[in-house]
N, C-alpha and C positions, 0 to 999 in steps of 0.2 A: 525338673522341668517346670513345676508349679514357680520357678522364681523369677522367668524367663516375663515379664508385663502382658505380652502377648496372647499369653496362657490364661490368664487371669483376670486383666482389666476388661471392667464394661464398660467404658467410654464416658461414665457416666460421674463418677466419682473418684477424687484425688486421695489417695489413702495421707495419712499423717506422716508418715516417714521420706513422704516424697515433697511435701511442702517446706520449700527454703525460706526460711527469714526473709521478714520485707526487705532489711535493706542488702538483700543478696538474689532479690526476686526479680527478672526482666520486665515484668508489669506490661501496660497496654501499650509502653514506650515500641516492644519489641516491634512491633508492627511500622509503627514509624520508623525508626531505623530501616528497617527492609526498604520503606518507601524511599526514603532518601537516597539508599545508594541505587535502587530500581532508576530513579530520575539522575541520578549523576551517572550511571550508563549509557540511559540513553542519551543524553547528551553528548558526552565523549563519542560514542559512534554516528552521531548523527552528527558532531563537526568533522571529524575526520574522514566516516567513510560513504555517510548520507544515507547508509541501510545500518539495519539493526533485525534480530531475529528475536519472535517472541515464543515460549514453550510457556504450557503453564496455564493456559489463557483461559479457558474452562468452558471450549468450544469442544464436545462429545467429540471423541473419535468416531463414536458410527454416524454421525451425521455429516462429517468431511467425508468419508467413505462414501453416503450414500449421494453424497455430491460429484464426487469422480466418475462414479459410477451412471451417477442423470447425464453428465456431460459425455462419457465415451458413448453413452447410449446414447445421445444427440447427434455426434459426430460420424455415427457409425449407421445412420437411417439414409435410404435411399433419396441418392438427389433431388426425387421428385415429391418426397414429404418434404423438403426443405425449400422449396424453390417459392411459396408465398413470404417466406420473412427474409429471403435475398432483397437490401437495397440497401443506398449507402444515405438515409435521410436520419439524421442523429435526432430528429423529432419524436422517432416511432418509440412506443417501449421495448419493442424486439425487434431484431437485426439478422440478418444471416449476409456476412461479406465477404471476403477475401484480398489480403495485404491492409487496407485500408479504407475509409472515408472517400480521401482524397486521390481513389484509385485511378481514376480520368486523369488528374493532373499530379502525382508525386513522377519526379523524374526515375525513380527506380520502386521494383515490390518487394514487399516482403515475403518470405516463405511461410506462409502460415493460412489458417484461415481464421475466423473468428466468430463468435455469437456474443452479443451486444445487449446489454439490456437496462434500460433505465429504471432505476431502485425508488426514483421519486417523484412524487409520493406513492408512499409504499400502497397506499390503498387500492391504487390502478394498478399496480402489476397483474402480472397473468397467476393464475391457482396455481399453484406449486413451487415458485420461484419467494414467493410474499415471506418465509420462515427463514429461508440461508442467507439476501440480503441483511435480514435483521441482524443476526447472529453477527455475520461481520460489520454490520454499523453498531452493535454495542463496544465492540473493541473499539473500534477507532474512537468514537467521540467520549464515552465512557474513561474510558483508561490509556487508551497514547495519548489523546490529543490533550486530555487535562493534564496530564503526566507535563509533556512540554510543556504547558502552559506556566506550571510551576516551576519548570526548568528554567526559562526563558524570563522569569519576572515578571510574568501581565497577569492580571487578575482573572480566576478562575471564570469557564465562559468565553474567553477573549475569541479562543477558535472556533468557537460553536456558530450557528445563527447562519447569515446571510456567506460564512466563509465555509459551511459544512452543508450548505443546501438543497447541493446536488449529490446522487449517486450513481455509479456507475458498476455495475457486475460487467465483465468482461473476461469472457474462457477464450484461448488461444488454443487453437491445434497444429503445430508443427509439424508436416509429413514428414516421413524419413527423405532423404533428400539425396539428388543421385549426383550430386556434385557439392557437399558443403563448404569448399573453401573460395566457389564462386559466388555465393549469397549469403544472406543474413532470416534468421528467421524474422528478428526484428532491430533494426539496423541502431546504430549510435543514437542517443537519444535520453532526453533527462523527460520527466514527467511533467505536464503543466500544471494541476492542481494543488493540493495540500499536501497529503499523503496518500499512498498505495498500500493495500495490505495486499500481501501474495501469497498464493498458497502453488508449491511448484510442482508437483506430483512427485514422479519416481525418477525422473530420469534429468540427467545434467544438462545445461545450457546456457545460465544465466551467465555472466561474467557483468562485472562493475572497472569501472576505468579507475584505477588510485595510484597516483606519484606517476602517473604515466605510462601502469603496465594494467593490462588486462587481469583482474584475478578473476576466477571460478566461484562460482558457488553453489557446493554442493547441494542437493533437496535436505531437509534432515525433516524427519518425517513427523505431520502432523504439526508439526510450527508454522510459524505465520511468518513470514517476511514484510518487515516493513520498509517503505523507499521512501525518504522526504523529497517532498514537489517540489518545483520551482519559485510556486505563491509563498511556501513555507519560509526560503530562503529570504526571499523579499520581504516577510514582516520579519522575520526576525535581524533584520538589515545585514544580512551575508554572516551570522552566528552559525547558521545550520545550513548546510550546503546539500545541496541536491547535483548529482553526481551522474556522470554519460555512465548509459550501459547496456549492453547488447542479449538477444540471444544468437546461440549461436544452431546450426542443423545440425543433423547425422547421420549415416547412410541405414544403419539399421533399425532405429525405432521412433515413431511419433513421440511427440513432448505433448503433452497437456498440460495447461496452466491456468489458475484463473486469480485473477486481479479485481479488487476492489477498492476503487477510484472516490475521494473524495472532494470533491470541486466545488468554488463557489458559485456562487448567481453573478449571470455575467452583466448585472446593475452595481456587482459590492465593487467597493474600491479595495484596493490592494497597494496597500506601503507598508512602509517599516512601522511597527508599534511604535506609540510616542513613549510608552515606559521603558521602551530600550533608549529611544535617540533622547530623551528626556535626560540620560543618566551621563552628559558629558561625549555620548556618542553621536556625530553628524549622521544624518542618513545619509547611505549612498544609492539608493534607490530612488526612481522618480515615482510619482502616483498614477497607478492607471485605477482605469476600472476594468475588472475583468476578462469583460469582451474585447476592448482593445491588447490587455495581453495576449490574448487565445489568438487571434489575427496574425501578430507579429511573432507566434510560436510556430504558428501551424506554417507561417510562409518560410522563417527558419528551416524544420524538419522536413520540406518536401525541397530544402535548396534553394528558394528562389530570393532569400537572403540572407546575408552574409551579416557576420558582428551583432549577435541577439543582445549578449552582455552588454554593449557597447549600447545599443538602442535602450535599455533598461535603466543604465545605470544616469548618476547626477550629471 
């Protein structure tokens, strides 16, 4: 038993029989390598399938737990402690709505409800919410968004700043549904922002649109799901695709979900990085700023028009 490391090693010291020769030693290289093929994954899924899962990420288990846990106990409080943060004004930093925003004018609803809550600046949030935004804004600008950024050729930073300035927490609650193959919890639909990180709870719904069929995707527990936005697509001039995808209802149990949205300032402009279209590549993106994307998205997804791509593109 004494040979077994386990038994024996204090974490603290490498004994001599276990020390390989320099030039047979993986060195600080090992860590880069990891890197490298981390950033060549996430590329590969992020052209092909515009999500990607992340494990690993070194967000406590009990602190996603104790976040399901704030959210069903949100969801589960009598109408009438909820009925001050009912409104659909995206100025407020909390929200209580149902289907949408655009609930007055989208020509169909969703089956869901939702609570809303604006991440920035984080100084104004309401006490208690101020710690699990962070947690999920270290991921995203920290380690995906740089990760792309090395993917992608732009110099480190490129996503940060005026294109990471907003955030958005956003919990979904899906009722069980007494007809789901007549509604959508949340209908076809690509994200507008940068990227999405999601956390899906227990129970199945998601599906992504690829080659033309619907796939599932299942919860795996305690990873993060991440969705490349439609801004993303756009600076990286159609490299990284952001991709339609629905949830779908069930007759037997709620879905909870929550999404954390990363969006610019609707002053930044949005185009293709010059270090892409710089290298021989034309953009095929026009320039907006922002705000005029978010217009021509939000009028897209409630139907009222036709050919997004078409409006976007050169």
């Amino acid at each position: 038993m004494e040979k077994f490391v386990s038994s024996w090693s204090d974490g603290e010291k490498l004994p001599e029989s276990y020390i390989f020769p320099p030039e047979r030693r993986p060195g600080n290289n090992a860590e880069g390598l990891n890197r490298s093929v981390i950033i060549q994954q996430i590329m590969q899924a992020s052209q092909e399938f515009g999500f990607f899962q992340v494990i690993s990420h070194g967000v406590p288990c009990t602190l996603l737990n104790d976040a399901r846990d704030f959210f069903e106990e949100f969801f589960a409080l009598p109408a009438e402690d909820k009925i001050d943060l009912c409104s659909t004004d995206e100025s407020k930093n909390c929200i209580y709505l149902t289907s949408n925003v655009d609930y007055d004018t989208e020509d169909r609803h969703n089956w869901r409800d939702t609570l809303r809550l604006n991440c920035s600046p984080l100084e104004e949030c309401k006490q208690g919410w101020t710690r699990k935004p962070t947690r999920f804004r270290d991921i995203a600008e920290k380690y995906i968004v740089e990760l792309i950024c090395e993917g992608l050729g732009v110099e480190q930073g490129y996503l940060t700043k005026e294109l990471t300035r907003k955030q958005l927490l956003v919990v979904h609650r899906y009722p069980a549904c007494p007809d789901p193959s007549l509604t959508s919890g949340t209908r076809n639909h690509k994200d507008p922002g940068l990227i999405v990180i999601l956390l899906q709870g227990k129970v199945s719904g998601l599906q992504v649109l690829n080659d033309g069929q619907w796939i599932g995707i299942p919860p795996l527990p305690d990873a993060f799901l991440i969705n490349i936005g439609y801004v993303l697509e756009l600076i990286s001039n159609g490299k990284l695709v952001s991709v339609e995808h629905r949830v779908l209802t069930n007759k037997e149990r709620a879905r909870v979900s929550a999404a954390f949205l990363i969006i610019p300032e609707d002053k930044c402009v949005i185009e293709p990085a010059k270090a892409i279209v710089n290298t021989g590549n034309s953009p095929i993106y026009k320039s907006f700023r922002f705000s005029e994307f978010y217009k021509l998205f939000r009028a897209a997804y409630n139907g009222h028009t036709d050919n997004l791509v078409g409006k976007l593109m050169i």
